[in-house]
C-alpha positions as CSV (number, residue, x, y, z in Angstrom):
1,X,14.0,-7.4,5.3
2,X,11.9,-10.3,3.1
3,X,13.1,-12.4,1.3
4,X,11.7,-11.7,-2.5
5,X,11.7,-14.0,-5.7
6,X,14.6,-13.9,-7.5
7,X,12.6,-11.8,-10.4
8,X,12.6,-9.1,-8.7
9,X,16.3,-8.0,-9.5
10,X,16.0,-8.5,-13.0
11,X,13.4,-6.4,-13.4
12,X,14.5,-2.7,-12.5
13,X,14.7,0.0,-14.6
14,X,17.7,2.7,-14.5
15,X,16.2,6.1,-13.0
16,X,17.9,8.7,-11.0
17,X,19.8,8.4,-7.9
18,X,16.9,10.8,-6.3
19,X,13.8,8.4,-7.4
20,X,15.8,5.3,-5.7
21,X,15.8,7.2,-2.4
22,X,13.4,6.7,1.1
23,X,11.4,9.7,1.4
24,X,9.1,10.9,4.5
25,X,6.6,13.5,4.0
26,X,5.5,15.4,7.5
27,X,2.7,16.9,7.6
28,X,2.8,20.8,6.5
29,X,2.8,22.8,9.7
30,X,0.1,25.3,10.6
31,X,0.7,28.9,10.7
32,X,-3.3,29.9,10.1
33,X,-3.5,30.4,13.9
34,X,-6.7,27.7,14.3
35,X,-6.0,24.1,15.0
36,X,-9.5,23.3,13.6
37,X,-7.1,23.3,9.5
38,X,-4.8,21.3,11.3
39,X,-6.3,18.7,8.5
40,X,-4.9,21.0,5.8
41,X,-1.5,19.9,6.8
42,X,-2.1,16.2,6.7
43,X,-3.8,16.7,3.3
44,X,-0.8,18.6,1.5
45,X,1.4,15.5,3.0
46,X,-0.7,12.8,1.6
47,X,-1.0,14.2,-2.1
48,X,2.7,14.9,-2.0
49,X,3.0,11.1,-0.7
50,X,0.8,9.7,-3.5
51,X,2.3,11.7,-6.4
52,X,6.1,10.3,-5.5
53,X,4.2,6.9,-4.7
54,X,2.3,6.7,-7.8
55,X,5.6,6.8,-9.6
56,X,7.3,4.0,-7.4
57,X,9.5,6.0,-4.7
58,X,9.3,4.8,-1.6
59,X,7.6,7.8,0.4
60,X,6.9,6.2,4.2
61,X,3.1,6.1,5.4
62,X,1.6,8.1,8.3
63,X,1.7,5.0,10.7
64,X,5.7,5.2,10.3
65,X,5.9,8.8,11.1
66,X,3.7,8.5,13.8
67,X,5.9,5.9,15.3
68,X,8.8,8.4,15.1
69,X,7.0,11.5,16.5
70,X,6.3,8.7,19.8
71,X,10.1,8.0,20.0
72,X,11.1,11.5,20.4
73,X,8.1,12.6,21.8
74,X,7.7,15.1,19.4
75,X,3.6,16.3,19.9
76,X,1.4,16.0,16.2
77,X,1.4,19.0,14.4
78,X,3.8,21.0,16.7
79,X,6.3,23.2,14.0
80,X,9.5,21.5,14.6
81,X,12.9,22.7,14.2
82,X,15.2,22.0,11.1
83,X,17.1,19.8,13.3
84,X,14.1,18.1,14.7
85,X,13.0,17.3,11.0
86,X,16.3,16.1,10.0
87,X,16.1,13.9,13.7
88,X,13.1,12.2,12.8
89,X,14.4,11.5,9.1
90,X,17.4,10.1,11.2
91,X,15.1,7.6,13.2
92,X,13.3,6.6,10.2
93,X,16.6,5.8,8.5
94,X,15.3,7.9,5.3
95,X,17.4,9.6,2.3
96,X,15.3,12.9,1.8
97,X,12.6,15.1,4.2
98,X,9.9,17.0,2.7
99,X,8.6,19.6,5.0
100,X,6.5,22.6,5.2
101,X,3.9,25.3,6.1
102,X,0.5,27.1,5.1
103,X,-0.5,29.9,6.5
104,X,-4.3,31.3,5.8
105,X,-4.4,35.6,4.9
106,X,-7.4,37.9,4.9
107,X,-9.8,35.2,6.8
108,X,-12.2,35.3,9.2
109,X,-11.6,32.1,11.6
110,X,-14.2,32.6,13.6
111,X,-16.6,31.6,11.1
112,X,-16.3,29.3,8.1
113,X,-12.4,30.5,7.0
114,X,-11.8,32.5,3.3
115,X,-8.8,33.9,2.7
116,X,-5.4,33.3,0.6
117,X,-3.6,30.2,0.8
118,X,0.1,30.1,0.7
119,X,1.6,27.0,0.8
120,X,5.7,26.7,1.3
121,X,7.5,23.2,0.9
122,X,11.5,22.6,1.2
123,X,13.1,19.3,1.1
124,X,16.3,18.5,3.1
125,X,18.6,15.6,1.9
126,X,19.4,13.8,5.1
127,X,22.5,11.9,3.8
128,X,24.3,14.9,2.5
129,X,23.0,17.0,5.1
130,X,21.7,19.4,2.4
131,X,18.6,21.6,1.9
132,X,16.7,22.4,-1.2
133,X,15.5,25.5,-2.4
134,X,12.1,26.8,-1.4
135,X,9.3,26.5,-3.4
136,X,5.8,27.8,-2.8
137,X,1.8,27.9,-4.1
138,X,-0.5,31.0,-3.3
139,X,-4.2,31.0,-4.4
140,X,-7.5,30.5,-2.4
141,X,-8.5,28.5,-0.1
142,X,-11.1,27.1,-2.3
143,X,-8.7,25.9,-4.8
144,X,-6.4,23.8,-2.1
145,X,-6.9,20.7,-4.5
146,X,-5.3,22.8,-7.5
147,X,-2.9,24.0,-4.7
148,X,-1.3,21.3,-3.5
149,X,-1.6,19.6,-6.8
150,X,1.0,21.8,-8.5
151,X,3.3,21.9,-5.2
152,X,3.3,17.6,-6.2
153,X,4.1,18.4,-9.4
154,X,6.8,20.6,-8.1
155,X,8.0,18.3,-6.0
156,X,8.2,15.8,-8.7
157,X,10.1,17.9,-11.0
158,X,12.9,18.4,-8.0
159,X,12.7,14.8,-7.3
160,X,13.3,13.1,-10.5
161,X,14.1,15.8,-12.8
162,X,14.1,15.3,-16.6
163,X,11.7,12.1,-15.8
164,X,9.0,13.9,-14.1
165,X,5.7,14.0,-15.7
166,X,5.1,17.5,-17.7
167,X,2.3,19.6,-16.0
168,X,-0.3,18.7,-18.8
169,X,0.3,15.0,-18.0
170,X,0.3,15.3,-14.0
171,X,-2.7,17.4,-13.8
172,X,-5.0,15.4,-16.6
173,X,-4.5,12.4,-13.9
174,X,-5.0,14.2,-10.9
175,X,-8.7,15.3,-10.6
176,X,-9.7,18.4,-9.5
177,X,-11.8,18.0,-5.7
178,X,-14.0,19.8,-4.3
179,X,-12.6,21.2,-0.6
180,X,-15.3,19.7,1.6
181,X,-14.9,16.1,-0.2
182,X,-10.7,16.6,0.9
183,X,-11.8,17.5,3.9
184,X,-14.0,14.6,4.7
185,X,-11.4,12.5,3.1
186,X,-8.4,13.3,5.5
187,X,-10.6,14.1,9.0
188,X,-11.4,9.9,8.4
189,X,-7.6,9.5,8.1
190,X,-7.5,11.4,11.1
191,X,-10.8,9.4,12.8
192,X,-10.2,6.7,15.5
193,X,-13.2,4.5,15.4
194,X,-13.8,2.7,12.3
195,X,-17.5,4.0,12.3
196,X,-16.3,7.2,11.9
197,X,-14.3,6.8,9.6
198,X,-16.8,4.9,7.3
199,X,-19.0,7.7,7.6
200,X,-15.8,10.5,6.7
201,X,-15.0,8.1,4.1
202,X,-18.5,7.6,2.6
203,X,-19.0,11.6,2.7
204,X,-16.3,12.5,0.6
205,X,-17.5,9.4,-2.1
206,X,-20.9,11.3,-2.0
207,X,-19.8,14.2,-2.8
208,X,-17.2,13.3,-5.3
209,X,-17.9,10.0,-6.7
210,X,-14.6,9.9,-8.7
211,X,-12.3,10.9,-5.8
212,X,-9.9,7.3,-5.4
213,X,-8.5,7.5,-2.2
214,X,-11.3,7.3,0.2
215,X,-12.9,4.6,-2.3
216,X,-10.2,2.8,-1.6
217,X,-10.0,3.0,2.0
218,X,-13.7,2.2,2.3
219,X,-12.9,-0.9,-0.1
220,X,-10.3,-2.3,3.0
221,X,-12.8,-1.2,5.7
222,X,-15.1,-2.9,4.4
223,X,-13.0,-6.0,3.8
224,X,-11.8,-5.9,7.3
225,X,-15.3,-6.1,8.2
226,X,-15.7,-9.6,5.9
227,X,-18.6,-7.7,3.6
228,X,-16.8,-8.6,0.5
229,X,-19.8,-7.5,-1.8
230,X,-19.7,-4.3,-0.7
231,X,-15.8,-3.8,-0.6
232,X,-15.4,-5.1,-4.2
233,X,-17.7,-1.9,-5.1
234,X,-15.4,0.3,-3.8
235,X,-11.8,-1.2,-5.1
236,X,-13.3,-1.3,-8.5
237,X,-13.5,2.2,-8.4
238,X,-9.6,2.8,-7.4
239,X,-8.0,4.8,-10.5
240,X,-5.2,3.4,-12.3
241,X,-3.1,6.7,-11.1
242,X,-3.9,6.1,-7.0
243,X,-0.5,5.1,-5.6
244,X,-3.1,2.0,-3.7
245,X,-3.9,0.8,-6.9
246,X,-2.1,-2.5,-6.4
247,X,-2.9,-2.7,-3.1
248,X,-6.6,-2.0,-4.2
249,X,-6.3,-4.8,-6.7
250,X,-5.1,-7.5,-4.2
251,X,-7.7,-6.8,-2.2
252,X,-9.9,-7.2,-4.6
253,X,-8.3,-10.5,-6.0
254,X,-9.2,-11.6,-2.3
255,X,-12.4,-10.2,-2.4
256,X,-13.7,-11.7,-5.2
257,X,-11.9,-15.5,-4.0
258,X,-13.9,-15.5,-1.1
259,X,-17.2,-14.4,-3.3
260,X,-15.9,-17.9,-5.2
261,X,-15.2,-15.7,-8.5
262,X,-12.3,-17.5,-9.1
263,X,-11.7,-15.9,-12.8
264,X,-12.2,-12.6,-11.4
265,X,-9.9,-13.3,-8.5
266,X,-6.8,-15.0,-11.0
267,X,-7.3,-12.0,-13.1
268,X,-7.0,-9.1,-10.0
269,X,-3.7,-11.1,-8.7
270,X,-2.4,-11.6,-12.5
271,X,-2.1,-8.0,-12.7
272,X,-0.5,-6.8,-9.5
273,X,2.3,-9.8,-9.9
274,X,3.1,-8.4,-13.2
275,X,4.0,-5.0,-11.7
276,X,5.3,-6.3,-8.3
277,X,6.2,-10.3,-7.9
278,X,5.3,-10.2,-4.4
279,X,5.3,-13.8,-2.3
280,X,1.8,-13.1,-1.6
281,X,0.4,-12.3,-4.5
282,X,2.2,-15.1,-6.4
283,X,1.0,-17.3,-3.6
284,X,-2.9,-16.3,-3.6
285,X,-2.6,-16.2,-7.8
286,X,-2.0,-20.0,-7.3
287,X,-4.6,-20.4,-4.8
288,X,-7.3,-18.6,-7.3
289,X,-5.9,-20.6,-10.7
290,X,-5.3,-24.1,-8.0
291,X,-9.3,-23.9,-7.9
292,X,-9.6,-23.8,-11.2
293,X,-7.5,-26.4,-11.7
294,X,-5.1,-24.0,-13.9
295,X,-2.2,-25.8,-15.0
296,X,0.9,-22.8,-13.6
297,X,-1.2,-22.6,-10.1
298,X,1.6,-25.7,-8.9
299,X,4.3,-23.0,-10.8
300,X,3.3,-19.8,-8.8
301,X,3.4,-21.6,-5.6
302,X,6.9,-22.5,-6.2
303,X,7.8,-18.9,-6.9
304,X,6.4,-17.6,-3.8
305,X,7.7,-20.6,-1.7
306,X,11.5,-20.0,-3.4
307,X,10.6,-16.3,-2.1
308,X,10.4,-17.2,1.6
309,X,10.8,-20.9,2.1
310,X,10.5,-20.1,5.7
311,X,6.6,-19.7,5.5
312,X,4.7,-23.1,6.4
313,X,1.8,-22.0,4.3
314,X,3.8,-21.6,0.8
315,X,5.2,-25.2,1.8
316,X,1.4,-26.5,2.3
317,X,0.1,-25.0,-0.9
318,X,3.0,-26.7,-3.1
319,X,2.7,-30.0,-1.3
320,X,-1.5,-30.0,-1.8
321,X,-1.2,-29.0,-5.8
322,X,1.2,-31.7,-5.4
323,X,-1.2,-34.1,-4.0
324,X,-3.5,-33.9,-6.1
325,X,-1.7,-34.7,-9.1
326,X,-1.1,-37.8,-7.6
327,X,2.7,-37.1,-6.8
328,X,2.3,-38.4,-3.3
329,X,6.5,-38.4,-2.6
330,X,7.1,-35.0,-3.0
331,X,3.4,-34.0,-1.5
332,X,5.1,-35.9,1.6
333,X,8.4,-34.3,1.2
334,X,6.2,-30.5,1.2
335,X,4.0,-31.7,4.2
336,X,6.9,-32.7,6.2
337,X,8.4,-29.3,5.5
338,X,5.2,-27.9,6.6
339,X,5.2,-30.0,10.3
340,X,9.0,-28.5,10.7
341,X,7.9,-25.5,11.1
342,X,4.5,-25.5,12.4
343,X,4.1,-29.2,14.2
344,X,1.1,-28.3,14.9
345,X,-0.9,-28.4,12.0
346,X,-3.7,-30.2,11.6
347,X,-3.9,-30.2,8.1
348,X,-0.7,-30.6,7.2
349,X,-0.8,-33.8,9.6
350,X,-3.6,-35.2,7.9
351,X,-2.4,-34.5,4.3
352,X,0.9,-36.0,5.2
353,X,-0.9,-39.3,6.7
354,X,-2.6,-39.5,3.3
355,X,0.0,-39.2,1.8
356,X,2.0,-42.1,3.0
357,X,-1.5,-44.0,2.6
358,X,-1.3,-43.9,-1.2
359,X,-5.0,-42.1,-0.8
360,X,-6.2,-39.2,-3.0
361,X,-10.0,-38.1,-1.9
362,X,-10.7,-38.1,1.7
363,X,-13.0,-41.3,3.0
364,X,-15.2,-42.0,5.8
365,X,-17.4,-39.1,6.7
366,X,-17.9,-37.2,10.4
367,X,-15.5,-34.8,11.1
368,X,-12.2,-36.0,8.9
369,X,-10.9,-33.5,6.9
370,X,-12.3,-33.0,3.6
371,X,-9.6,-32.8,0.5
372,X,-11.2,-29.8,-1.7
373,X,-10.3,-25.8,-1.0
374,X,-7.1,-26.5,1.8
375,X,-5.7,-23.3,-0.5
376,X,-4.1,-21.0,1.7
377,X,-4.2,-17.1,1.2
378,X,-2.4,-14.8,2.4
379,X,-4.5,-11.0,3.5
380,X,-1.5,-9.2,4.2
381,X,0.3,-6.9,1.4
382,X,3.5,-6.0,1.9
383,X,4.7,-3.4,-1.0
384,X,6.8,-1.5,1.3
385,X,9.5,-4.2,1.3
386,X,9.5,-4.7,-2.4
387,X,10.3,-1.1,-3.0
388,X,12.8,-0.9,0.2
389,X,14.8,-3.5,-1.9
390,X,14.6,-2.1,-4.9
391,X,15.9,1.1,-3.4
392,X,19.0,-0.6,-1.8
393,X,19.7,-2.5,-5.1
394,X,19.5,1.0,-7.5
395,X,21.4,2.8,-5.3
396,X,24.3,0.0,-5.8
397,X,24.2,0.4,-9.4
């Protein structure tokens, strides 16, 4: 597990012994009788994923479950057994399984399907080798966002109890979609060519502009892709309530950086680190307030770098603030730190030979290395870890 800043155990709040566990959501299985809803299932797994998310519990993302199905072999959306479920919480090392089924009445497959919904959810405690009671929604098909809304408010209220939201409060921030927008949403989940997905993605934007979650996929898409214009549009349009609101906001901290919005940039990491001190987001906060020669960009760097002093690049950023305030010792000290671990590095060669030159701006001209914008970011967010720890460290209370 990462290392984290030493903040983060001071700042934890008592909750339940339920909210501090690992959860993994599989995807509901299909009893409709037509593979074609298959996506049904996926969608009642990720809104019950994004509702224990958006309050901080640790529910595991489709990429780990994946993973688990490949060690066991288990094919997608095959109904498994009780003891396969509890078998792939067991690989995944989880605390609790949620699980499930729909099943579609009164509908004709064979052309667009209408019918009754019923949706039936259980969750199985994989430490005390316990199940839950079952709990179900039954309504139309049409109304699966309402559906599998008030199943995640369910699932809340077993989860954390006396701190779940009431139903009032749960529903005002969940909006209600239209079916062919959730549909679009999860088949680009679902979609293997980043094309496709863009267009799956952009679909369910046009048809409900306020729908979060594929706004906020298209906003990484489209940073993946470098057109940072275009993904700042999107993660400006994440809701506060998306469990990838943080994530949305880091991206966008980066996003902005590389549009040279600096302000914009410091701002969008300010207000992740307050919520979660990651390394990387205290490290690219310094970057964004280091080129605007902000006074704490030296003191963010050092938080992230007492994080993980294994990281070269946490060593380089503290040694360059360093450097340019003239402290050339301990800019020499960070630089050699730097060459330890990666001797390799150009820059940190060259900064280090500078150092010990007594020089502060680069001279000469051709292809030396020039001295402005040597920040280095970090693109990967890593939220996962900061709530694995805080788990561990709860549960020890």
């Amino acid at each position: 597990m990462r290392i984290l800043p030493a903040l983060v155990v001071l700042c934890f709040c008592v909750r339940s012994p339920a909210s501090c566990d690992t959860f993994l959501i599989l995807p509901f299985f299909n009893l409709a009788g037509s593979s074609n809803l298959d996506w049904i299932g996926e969608s009642i797994s990720e809104t019950l994923r994004e509702a224990l998310a958006a309050k901080g519990i640790l529910s595991l993302d489709r990429e780990h479950r994946q993973e688990a199905y490949r060690r066991l072999s288990v094919r997608p959306y095959t109904q498994l057994t009780k003891a396969t479920v509890m078998r792939v919480g067991e690989v995944l090392d989880v605390d609790q399984v949620i699980f499930g089924t729909f099943e579609l009445k009164n509908a004709d497959l064979e052309s667009k399907p209408r019918g009754t919904l019923r949706l039936t959810a259980q969750i199985i405690n994989i430490r005390r080798v316990t199940r839950g009671p079952l709990y179900t929604e039954t309504g139309a098909l049409e109304d699966l966002a309402r559906l599998q809304t008030h199943l995640a408010w369910q699932t809340l209220q077993l989860v954390l109890g006396k701190e779940a939201p009431s139903e009032d409060e749960f529903r005002q921030s969940q909006p209600v979609l239209r079916i062919d927008a959730i549909e679009s949403y999860i088949r680009g989940l679902l979609a293997q060519s980043q094309d496709q997905k863009i267009k799956l993605f952009s679909q369910a934007v046009r048809v409900e502009p306020r729908y979060s979650q594929p706004s906020f996929q298209l906003g990484r898409l489209h940073f993946e892709k470098k057109s940072y214009k275009i993904a700042t549009d999107y993660l400006q349009k994440v809701a506060f309530a998306d469990a990838n609101y943080r994530e949305a906001m880091f991206l966008l901290g980066l996003c902005r950086y590389h549009l040279r919005d600096f302000a914009g940039a410091e701002q969008s990491f300010q207000l992740v680190a307050q919520a979660v001190p990651l390394n990387e987001v205290l490290n690219n906060l310094g970057a964004a307030q280091s080129r605007k020669n902000s006074a704490p960009a030296l003191e963010n760097f050092r938080r992230a770098l007492e994080g993980d002093p294994t990281d070269p690049d946490y060593h380089f950023n503290v040694g360059y603030v360093l450097f340019r305030q003239g402290d050339l010792a301990a800019a020499a000290e960070r630089f050699r730190a730097v060459l330890e671990r990666d001797p390799d590095d150009a820059e940190a060669i060259t900064m280090l030979g500078r150092c010990l030159q007594k020089q502060k701006t680069a001279g000469g001209a051709g292809n030396e290395l020039q001295s402005e914008g040597l920040e280095r970011l970090k693109e990967t967010y890593e939220e996962s870890a900061y709530l694995q720890l805080k788990a561990v460290l709860e549960r020890k209370r």
